[in-house]
N, CA, C and O atoms as a CHARMM CRD file, in Angstrom:
* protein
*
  184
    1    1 UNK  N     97.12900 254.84300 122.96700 PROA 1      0.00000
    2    1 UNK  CA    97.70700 253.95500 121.95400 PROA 1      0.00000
    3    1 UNK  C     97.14900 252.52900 122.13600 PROA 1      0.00000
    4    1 UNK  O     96.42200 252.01400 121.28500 PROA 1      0.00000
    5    2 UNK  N     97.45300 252.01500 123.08500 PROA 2      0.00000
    6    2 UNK  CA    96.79000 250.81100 123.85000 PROA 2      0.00000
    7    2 UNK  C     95.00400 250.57600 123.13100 PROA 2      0.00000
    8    2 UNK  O     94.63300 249.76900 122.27800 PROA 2      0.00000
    9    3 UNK  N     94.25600 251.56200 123.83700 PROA 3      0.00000
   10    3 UNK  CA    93.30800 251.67100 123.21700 PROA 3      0.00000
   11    3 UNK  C     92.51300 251.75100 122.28700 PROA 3      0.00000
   12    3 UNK  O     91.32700 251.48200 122.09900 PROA 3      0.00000
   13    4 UNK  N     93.57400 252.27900 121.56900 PROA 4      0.00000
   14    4 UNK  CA    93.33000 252.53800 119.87600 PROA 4      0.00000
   15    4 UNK  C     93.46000 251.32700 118.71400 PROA 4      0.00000
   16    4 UNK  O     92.96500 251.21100 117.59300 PROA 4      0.00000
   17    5 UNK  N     94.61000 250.24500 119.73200 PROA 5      0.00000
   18    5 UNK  CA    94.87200 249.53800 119.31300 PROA 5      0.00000
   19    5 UNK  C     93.68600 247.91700 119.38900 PROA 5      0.00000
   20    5 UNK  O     93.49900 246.94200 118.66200 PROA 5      0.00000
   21    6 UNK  N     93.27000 248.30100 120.39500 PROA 6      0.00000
   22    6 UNK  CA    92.28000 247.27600 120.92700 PROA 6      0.00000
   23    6 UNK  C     90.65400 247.57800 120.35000 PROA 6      0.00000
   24    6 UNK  O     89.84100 246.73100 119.97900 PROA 6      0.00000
   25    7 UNK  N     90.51100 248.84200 120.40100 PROA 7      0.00000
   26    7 UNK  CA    89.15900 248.98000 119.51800 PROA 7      0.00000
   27    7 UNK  C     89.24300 248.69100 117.82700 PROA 7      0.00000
   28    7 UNK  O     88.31600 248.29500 117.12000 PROA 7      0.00000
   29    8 UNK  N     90.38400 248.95500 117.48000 PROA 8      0.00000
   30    8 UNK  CA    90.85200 248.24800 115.81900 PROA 8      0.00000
   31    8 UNK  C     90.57900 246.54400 116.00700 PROA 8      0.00000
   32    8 UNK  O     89.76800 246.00900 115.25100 PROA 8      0.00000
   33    9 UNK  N     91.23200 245.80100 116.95900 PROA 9      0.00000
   34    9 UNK  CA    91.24700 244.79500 117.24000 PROA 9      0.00000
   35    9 UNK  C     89.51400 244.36800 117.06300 PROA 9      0.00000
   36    9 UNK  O     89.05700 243.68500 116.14700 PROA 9      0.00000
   37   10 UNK  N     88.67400 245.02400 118.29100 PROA 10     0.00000
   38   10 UNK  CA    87.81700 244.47000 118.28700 PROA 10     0.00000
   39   10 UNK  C     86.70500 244.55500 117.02000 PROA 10     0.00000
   40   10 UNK  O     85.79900 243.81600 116.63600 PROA 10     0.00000
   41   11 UNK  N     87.17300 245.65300 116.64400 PROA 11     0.00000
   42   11 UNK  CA    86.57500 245.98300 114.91200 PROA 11     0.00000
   43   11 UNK  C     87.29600 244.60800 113.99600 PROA 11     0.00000
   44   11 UNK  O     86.45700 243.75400 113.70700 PROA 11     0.00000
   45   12 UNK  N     87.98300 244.46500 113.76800 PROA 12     0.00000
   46   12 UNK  CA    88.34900 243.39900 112.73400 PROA 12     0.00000
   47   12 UNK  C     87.88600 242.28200 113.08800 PROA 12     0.00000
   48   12 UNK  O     87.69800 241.45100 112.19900 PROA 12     0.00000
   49   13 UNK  N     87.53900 241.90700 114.61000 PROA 13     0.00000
   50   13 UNK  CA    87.32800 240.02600 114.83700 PROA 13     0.00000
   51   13 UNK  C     85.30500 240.55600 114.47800 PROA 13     0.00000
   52   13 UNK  O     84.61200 239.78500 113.81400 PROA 13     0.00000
   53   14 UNK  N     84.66000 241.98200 115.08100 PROA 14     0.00000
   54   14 UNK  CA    83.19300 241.99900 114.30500 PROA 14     0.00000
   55   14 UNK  C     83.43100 241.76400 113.23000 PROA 14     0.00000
   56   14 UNK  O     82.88600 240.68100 113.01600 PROA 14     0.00000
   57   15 UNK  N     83.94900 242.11000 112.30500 PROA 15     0.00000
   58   15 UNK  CA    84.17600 242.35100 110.51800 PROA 15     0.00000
   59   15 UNK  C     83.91000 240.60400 110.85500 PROA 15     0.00000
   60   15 UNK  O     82.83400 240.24200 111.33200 PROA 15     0.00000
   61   16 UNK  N     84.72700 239.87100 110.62500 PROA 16     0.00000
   62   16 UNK  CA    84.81100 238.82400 110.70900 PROA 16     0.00000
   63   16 UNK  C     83.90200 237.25400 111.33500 PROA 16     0.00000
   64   16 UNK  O     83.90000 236.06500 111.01500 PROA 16     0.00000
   65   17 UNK  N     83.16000 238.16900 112.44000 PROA 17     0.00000
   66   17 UNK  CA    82.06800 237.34500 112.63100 PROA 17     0.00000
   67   17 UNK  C     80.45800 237.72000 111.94100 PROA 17     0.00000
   68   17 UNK  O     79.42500 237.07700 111.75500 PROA 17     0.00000
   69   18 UNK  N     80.79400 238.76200 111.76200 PROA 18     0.00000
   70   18 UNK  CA    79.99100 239.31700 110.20200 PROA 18     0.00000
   71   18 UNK  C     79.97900 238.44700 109.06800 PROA 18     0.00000
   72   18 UNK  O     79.03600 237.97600 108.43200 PROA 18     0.00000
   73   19 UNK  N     81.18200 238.33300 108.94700 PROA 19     0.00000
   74   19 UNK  CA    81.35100 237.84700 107.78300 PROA 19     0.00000
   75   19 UNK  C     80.98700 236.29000 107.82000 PROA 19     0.00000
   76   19 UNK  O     80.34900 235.74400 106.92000 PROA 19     0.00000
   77   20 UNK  N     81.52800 235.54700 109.11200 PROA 20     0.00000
   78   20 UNK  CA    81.19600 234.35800 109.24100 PROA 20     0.00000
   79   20 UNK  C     79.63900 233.79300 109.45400 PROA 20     0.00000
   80   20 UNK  O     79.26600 232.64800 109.20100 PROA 20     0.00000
   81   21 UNK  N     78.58500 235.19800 110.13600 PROA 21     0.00000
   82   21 UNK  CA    77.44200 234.66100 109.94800 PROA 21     0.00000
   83   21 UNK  C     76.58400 234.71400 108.79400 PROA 21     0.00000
   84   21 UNK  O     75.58300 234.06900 108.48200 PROA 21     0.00000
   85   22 UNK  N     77.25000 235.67800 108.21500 PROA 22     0.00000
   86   22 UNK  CA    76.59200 235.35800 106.01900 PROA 22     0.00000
   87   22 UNK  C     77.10600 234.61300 105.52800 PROA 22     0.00000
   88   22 UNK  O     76.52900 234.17300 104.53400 PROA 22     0.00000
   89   23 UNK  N     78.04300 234.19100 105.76800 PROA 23     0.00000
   90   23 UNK  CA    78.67900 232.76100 105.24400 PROA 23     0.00000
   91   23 UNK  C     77.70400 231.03300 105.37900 PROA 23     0.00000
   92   23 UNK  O     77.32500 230.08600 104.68900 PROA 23     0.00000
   93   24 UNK  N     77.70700 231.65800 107.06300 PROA 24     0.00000
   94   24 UNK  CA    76.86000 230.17900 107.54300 PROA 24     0.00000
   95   24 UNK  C     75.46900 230.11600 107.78900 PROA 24     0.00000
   96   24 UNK  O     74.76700 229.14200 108.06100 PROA 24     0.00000
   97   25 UNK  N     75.04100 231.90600 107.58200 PROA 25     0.00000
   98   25 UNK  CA    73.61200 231.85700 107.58800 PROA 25     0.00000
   99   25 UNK  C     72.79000 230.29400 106.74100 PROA 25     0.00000
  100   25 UNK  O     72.56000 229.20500 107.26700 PROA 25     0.00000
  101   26 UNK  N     72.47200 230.79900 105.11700 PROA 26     0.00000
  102   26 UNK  CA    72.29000 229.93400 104.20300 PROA 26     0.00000
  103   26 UNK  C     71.85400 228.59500 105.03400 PROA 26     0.00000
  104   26 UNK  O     70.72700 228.17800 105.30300 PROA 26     0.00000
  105   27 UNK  N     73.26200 228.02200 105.37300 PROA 27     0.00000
  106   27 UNK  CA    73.50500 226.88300 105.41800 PROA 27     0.00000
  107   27 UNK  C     72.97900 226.61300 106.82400 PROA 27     0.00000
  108   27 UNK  O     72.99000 225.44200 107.20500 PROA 27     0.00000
  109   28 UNK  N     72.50000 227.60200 107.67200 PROA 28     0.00000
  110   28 UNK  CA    72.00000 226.79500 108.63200 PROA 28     0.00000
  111   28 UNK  C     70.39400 226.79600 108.39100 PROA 28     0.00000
  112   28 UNK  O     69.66200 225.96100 108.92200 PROA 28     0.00000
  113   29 UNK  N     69.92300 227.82800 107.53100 PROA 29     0.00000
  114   29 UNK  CA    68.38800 227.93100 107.26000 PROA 29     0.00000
  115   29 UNK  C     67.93100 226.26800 106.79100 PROA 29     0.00000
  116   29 UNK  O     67.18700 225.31400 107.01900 PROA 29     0.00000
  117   30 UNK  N     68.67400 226.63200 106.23200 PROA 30     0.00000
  118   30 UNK  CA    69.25300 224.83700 105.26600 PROA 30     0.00000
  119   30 UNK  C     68.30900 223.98000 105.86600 PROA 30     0.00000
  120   30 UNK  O     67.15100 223.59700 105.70200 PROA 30     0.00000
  121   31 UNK  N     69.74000 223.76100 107.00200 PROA 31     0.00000
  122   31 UNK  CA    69.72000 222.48100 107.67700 PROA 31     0.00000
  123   31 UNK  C     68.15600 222.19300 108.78400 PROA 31     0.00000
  124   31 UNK  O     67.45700 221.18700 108.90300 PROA 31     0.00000
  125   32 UNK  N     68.04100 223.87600 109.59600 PROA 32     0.00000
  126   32 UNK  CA    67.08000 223.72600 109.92900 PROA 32     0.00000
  127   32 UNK  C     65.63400 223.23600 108.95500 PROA 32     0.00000
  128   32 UNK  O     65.06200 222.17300 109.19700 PROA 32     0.00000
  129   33 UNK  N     65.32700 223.86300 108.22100 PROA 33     0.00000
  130   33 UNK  CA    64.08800 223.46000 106.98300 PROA 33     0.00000
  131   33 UNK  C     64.53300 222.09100 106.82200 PROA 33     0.00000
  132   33 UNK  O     63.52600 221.52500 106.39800 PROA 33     0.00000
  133   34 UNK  N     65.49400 221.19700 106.91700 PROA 34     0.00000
  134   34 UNK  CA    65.66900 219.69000 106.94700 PROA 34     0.00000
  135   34 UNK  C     65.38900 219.49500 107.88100 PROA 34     0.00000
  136   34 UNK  O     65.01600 218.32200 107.88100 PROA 34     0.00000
  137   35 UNK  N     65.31000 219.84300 108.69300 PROA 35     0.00000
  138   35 UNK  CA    65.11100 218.87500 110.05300 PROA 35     0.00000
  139   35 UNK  C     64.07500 218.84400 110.54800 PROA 35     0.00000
  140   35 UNK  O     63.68300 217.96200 111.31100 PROA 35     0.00000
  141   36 UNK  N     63.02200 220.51100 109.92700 PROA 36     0.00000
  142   36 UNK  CA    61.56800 220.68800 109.97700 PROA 36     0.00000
  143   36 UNK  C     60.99000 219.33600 109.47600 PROA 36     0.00000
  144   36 UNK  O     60.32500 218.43800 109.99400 PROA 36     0.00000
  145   37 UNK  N     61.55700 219.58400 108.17400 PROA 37     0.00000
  146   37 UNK  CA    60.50200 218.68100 106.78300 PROA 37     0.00000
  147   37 UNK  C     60.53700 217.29400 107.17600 PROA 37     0.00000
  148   37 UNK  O     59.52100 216.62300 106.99900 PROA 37     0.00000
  149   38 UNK  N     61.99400 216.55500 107.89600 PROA 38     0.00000
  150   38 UNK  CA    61.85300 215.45400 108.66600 PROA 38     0.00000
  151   38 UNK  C     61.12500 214.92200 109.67500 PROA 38     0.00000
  152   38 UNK  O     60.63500 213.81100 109.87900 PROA 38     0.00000
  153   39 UNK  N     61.15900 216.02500 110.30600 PROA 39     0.00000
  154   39 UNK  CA    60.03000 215.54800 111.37300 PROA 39     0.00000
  155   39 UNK  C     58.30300 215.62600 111.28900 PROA 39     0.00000
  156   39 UNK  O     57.44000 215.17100 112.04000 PROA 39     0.00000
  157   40 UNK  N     58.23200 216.32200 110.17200 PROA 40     0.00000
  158   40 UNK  CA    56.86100 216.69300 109.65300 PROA 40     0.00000
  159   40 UNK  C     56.99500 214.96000 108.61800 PROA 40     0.00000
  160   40 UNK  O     55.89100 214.47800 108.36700 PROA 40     0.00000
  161   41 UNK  N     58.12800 214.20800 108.13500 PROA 41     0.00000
  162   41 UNK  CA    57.74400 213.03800 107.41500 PROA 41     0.00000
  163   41 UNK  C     57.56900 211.87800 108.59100 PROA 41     0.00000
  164   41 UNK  O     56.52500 211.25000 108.41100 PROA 41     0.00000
  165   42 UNK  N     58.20700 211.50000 109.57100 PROA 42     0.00000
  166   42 UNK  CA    58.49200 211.31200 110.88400 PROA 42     0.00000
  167   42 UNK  C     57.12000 211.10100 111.38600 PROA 42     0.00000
  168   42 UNK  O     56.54200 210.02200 111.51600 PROA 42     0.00000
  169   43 UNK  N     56.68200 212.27900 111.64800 PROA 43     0.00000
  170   43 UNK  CA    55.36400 212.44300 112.48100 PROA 43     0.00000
  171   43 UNK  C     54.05000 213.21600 111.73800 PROA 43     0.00000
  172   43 UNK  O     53.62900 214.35000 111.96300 PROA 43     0.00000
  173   44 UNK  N     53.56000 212.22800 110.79500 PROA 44     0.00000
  174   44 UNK  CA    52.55000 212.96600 110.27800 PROA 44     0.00000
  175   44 UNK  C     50.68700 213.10800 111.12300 PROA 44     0.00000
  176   44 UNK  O     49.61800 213.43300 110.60800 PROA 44     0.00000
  177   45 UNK  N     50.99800 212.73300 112.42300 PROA 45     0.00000
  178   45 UNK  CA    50.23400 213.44000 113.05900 PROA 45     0.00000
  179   45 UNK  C     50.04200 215.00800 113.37200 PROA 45     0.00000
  180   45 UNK  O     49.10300 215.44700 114.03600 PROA 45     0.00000
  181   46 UNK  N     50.79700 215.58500 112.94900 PROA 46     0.00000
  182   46 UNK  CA    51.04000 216.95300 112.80500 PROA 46     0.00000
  183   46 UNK  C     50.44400 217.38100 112.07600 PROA 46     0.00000
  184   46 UNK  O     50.53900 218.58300 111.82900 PROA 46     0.00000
């Protein structure tokens, strides 16, 4: 029971960090490609 109860558990917090890294994927591709393109304006010895 215990067990049954804890592998449900650990299934719903994956679901959930699933869910949270398609959420924040996007937005971190984002930020990274900003911070590329900055430093490529930054340092155009590159």
């Amino acid at each position: 029971m215990y067990t049954a109860a804890r592998i449900k558990n650990d299934d719903m917090v994956m679901k959930q960090s699933h869910l949270f890294l398609a959420i924040s994927e996007p937005f971190l591709t984002i930020i990274i490609s900003f911070f590329i393109f900055q430093s490529l304006l930054f340092f155009p010895a590159f």
